[in-house]
Chimera marker file (.cmm) of the C-alpha trace (Angstrom):
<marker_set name="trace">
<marker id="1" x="-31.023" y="37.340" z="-6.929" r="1" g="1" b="0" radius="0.5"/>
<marker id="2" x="-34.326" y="36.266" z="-5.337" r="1" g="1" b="0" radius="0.5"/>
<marker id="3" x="-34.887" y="37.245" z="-1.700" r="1" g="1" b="0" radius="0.5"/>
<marker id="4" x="-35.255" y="33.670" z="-0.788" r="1" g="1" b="0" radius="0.5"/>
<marker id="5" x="-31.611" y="33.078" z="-2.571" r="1" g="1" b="0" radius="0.5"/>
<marker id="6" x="-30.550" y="35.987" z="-0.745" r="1" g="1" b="0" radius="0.5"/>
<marker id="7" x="-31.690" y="34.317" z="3.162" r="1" g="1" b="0" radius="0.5"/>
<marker id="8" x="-30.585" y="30.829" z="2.064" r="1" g="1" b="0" radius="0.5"/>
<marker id="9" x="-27.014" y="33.050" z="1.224" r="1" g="1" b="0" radius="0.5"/>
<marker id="10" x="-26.930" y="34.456" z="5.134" r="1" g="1" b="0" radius="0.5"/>
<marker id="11" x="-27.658" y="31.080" z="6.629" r="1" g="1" b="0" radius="0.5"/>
<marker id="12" x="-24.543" y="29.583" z="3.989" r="1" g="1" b="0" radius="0.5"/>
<marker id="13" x="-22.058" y="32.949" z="5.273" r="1" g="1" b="0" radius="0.5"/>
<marker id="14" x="-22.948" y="32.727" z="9.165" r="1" g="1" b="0" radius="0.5"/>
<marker id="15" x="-22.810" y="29.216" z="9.792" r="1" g="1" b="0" radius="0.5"/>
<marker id="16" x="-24.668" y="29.517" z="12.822" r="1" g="1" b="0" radius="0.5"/>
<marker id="17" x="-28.419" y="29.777" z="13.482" r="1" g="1" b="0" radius="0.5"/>
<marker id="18" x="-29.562" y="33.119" z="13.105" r="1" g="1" b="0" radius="0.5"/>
<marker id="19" x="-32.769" y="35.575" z="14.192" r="1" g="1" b="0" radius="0.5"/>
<marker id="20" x="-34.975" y="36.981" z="11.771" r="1" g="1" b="0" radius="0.5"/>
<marker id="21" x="-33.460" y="40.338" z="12.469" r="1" g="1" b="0" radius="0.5"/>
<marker id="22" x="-29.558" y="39.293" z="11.970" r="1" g="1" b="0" radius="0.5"/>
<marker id="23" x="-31.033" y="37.475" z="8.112" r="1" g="1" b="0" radius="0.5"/>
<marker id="24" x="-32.515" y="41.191" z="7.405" r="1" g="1" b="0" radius="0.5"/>
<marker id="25" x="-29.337" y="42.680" z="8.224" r="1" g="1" b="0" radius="0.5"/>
<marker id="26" x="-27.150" y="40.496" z="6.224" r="1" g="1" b="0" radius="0.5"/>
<marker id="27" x="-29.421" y="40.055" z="3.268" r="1" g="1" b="0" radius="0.5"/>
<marker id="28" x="-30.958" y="43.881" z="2.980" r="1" g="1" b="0" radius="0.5"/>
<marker id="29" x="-34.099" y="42.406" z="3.212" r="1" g="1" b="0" radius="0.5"/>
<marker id="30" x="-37.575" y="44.080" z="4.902" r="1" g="1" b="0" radius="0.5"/>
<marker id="31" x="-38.236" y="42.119" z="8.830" r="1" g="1" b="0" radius="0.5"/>
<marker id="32" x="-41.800" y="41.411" z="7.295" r="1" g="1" b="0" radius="0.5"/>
<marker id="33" x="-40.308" y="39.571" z="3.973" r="1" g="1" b="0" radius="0.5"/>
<marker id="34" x="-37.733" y="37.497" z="6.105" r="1" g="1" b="0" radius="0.5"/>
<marker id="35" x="-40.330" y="36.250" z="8.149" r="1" g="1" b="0" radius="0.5"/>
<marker id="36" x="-42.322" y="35.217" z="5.603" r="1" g="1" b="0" radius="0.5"/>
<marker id="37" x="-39.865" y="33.648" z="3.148" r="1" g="1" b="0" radius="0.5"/>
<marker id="38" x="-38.456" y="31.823" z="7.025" r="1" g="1" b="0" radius="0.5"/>
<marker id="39" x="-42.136" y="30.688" z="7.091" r="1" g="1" b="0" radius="0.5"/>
<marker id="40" x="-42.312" y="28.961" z="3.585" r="1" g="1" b="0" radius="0.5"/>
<marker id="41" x="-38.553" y="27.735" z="3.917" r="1" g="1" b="0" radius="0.5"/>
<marker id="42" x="-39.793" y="25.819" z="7.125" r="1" g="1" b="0" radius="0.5"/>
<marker id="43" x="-42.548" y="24.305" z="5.300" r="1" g="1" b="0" radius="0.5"/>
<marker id="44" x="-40.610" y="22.896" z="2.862" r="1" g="1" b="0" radius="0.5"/>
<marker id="45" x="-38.380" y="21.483" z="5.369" r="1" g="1" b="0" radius="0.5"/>
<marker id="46" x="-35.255" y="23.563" z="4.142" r="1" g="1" b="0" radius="0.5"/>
<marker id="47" x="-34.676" y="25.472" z="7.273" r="1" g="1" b="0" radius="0.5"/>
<marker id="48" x="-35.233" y="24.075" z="11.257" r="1" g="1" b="0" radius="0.5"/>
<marker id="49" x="-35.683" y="26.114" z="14.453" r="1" g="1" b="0" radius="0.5"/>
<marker id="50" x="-33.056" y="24.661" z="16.865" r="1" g="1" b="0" radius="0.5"/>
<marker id="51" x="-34.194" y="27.019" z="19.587" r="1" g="1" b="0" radius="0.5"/>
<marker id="52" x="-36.901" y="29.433" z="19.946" r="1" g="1" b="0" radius="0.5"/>
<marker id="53" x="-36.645" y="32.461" z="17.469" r="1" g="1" b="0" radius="0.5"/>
<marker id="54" x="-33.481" y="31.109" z="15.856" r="1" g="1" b="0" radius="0.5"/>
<marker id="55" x="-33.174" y="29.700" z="12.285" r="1" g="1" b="0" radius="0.5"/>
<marker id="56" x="-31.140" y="27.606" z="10.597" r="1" g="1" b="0" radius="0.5"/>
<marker id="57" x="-30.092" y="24.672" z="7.578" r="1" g="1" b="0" radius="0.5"/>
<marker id="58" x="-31.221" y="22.023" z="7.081" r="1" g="1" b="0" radius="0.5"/>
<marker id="59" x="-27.780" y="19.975" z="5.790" r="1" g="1" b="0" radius="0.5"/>
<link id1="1" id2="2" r="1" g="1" b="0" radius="0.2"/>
<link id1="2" id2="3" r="1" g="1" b="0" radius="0.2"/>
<link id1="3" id2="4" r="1" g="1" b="0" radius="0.2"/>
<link id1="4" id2="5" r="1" g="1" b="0" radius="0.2"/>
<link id1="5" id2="6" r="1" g="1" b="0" radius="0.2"/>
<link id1="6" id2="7" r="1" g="1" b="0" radius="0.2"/>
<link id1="7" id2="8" r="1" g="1" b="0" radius="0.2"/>
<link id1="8" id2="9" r="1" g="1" b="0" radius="0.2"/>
<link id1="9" id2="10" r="1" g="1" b="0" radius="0.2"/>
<link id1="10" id2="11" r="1" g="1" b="0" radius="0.2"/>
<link id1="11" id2="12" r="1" g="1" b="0" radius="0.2"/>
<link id1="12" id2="13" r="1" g="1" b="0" radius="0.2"/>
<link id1="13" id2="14" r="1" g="1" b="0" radius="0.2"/>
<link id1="14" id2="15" r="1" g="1" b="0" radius="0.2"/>
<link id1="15" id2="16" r="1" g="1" b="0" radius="0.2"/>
<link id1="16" id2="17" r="1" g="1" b="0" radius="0.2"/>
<link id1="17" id2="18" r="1" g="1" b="0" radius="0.2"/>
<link id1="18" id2="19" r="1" g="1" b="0" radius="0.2"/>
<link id1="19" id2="20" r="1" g="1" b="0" radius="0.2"/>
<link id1="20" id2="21" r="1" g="1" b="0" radius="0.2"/>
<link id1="21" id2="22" r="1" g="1" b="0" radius="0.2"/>
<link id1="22" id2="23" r="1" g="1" b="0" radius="0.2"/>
<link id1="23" id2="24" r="1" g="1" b="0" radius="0.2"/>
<link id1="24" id2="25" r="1" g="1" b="0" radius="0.2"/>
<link id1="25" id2="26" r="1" g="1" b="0" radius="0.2"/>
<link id1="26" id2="27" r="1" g="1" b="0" radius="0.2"/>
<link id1="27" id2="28" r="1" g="1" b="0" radius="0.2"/>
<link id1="28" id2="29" r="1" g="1" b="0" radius="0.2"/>
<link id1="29" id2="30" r="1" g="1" b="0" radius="0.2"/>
<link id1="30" id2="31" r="1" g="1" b="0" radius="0.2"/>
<link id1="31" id2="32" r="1" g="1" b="0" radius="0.2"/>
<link id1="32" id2="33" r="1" g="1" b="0" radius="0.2"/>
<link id1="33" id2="34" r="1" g="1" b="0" radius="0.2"/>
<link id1="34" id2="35" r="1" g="1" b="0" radius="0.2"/>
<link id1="35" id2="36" r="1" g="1" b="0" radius="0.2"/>
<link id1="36" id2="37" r="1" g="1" b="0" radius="0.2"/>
<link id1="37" id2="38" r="1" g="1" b="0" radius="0.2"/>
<link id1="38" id2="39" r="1" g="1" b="0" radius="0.2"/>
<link id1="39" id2="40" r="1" g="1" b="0" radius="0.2"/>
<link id1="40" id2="41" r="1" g="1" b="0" radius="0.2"/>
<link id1="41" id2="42" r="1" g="1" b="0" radius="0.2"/>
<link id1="42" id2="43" r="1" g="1" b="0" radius="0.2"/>
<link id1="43" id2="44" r="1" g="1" b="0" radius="0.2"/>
<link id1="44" id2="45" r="1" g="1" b="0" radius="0.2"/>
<link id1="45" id2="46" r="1" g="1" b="0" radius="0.2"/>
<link id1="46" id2="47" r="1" g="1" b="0" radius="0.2"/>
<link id1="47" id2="48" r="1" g="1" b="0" radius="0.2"/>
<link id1="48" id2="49" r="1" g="1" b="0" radius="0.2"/>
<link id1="49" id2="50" r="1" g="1" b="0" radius="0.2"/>
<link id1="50" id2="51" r="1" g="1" b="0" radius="0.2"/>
<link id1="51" id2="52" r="1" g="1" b="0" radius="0.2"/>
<link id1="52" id2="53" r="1" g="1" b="0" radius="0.2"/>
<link id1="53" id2="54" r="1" g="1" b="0" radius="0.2"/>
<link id1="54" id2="55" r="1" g="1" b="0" radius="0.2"/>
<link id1="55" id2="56" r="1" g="1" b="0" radius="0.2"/>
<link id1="56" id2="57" r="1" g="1" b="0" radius="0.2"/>
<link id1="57" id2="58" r="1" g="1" b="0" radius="0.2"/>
<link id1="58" id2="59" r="1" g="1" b="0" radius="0.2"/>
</marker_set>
């Protein structure tokens, strides 16, 4: 599975904005990778920020 697979996975399981640090936990991923794959998700408009250093779906 692809690390972005893997983050878009954590944001499906939690249902609930999450910090970079919780999607590293529950995905396995590196803090560095999160962030960037967070980065490029928010580009492409498939994740939001609802408050500052949270994360979440776009639905």
């Amino acid at each position: 599975m692809e690390s972005r697979d893997l983050i878009i996975k954590a944001f499906e399981e939690a249902g609930k904005p999450l910090k970079t640090g919780e999607i590293d936990e529950i995905s396995g991923l590196d803090k560095k990778e999160v962030g960037n794959i967070i980065k490029k998700l928010k580009e492409e408009e498939v994740v939001f920020s609802p408050k500052r250093c949270y994360y979440n779906m776009k639905k």
